[in-house]
N, C-alpha and C positions, 0 to 999 in steps of 0.2 A: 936438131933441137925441136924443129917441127915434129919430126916424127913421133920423138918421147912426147913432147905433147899430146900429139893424137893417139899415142900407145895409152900414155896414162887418163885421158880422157874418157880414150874404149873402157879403159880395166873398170874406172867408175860408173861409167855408161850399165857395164857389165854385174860388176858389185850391187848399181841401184837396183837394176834389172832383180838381181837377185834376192836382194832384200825383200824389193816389191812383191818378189812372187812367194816368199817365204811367210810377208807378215797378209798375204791374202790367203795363203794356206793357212797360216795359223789363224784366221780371222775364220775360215770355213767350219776348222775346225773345232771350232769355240760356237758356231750355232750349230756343227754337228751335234757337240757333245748338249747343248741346250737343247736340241730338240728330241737327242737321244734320252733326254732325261725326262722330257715332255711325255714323250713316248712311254718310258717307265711310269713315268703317273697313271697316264692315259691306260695301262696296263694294271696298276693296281686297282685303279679305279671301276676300271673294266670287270677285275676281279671282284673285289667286292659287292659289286651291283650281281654278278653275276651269282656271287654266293649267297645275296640280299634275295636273289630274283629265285634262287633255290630254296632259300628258306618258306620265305614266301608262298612256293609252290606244295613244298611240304606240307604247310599251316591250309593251307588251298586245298587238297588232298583229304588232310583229316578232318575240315569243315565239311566238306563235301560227303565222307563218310558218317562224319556226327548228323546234318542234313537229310539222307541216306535213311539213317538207323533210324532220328524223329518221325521221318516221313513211314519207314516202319509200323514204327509205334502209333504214329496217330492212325494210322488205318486200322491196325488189331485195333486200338480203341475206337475209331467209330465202326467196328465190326459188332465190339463188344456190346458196345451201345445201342446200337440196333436191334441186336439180339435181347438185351435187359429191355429196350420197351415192347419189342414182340412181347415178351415175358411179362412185363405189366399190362401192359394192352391185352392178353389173356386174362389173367388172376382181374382185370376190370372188370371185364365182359364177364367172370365165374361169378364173382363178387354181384355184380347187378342182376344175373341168373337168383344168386341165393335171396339177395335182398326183396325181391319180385315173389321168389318161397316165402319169406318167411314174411311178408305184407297178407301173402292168402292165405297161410294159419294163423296169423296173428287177426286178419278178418273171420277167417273162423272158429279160431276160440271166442273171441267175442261176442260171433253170431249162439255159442256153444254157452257162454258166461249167460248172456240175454236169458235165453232161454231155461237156463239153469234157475236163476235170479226169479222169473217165473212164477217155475213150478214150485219154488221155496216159498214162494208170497201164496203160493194157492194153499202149500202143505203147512205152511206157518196159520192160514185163515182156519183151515180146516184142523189145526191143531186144536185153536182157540179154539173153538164150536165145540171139540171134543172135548175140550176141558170144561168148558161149562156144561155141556150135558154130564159129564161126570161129577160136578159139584152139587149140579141137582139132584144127579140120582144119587150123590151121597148123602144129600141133605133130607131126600127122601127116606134113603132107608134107617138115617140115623131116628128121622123121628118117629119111624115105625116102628122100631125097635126099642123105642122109651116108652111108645105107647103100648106096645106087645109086656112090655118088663111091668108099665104101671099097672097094666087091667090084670098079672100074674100075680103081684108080691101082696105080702099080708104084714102087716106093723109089728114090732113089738120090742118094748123098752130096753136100753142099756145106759149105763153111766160109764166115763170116760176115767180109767184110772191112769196113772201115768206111766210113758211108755207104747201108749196106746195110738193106731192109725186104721185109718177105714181097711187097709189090705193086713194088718195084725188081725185086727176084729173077723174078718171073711173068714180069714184062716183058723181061728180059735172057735166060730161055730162050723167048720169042717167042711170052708171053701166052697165047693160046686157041689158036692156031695150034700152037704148040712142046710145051706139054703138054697139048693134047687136053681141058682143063677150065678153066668160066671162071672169072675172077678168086676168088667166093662158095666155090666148089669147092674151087678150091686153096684159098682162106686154111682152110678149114675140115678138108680136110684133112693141110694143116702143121700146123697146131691137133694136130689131134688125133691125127696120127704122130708129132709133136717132144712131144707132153703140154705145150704152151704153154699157162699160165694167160691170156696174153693175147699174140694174133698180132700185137701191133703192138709190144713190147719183145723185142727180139733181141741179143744180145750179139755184138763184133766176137771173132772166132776160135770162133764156137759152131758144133761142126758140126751139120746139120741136114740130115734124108732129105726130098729133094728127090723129091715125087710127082707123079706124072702118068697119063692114061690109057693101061690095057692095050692095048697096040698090036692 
């Protein structure tokens, strides 16, 4: 009886044994499979950052080349730029050349206008002067010429029919040929034998001394 006892004791002894090591197996394997799955995150996770960290690099890359290309560009342009004030900074310097020209002919037309201005005011003075010696000597020769006409002509009567004018009359006793004086002559001096304020208003029936030169 002892013995089944301790037989069936062992077999439980046995059995616990068993179980024990079954439900520690299955317990291991339950934070296996936890941390196998851990791990699977830990892996996507991993992947993602990875493909994040590639991206990334990518976008990293073409900044770097965009960067790159500016940095490029802004050199051509402040190459360019340099070059355009060389280029002004020349056409300045031409510009201030010209400007510095055209100050010493614009001083010397002036000095040229001056001078001009002058000799206008001497030839303008000396116009004047000639112009009145000219009105004297015409005022001279006119009254020589009145008095040369008065000391030549000789009187004699006509009446004013109508139609009639002192250059009709000159001409009906045969002009320069008939009284010996030309046209200027006579009117000048019928003028001034009739006391006519004006030789070209005569009235019909006016008699009037008809003169001519001393034969």
């Amino acid at each position: 009886m002892l013995r089944k006892v301790l037989v069936g004791v062992g077999a439980l002894l046995v059995v616990f044994t068993l179980v024990c090591f079954f439900f520690n197996a299955w317990v291991d394997i339950q934070v296996l499979k936890r941390d196998l799955a851990a791990a699977q995150a830990a892996v996507v996770a991993a992947q993602v950052s990875a493909d994040e960290a590639k991206t990334l690099a990518s976008e990293a890359k073409v900044a770097a080349n965009l960067v790159q290309v500016s940095a490029g560009n802004a050199e051509f342009v402040a190459n360019r730029a340099e070059g355009l004030a060389g280029k002004a900074q020349a056409t300045a310097d031409n510009a201030q050349v010209s400007a510095d020209e055209a100050l010493g002919m614009a001083n010397l037309a002036k000095s040229t206008a001056d001078v001009a201005q002058t000799t206008a005011d001497e030839a303008k003075v000396m116009a004047d002067e000639a112009k009145t010696s000219a009105e004297l000597a015409q005022e001279t020769a006119g009254a020589a010429m009145l008095a040369i006409a008065e000391s030549e002509i000789t009187p004699s009567d006509y009446t004013v029919v109508a139609g009639d004018s002192l250059w009709s009359i000159w001409e009906s006793l045969g002009g320069e040929d008939g009284t010996g004086l030309d046209w200027t002559q006579f009117r000048d001096g019928m003028a001034s034998t009739n006391n006519l304020a004006d030789p070209g208003l005569i009235g019909v029936g006016q008699v009037l001394v008809i003169v001519s030169a001393t034969p």
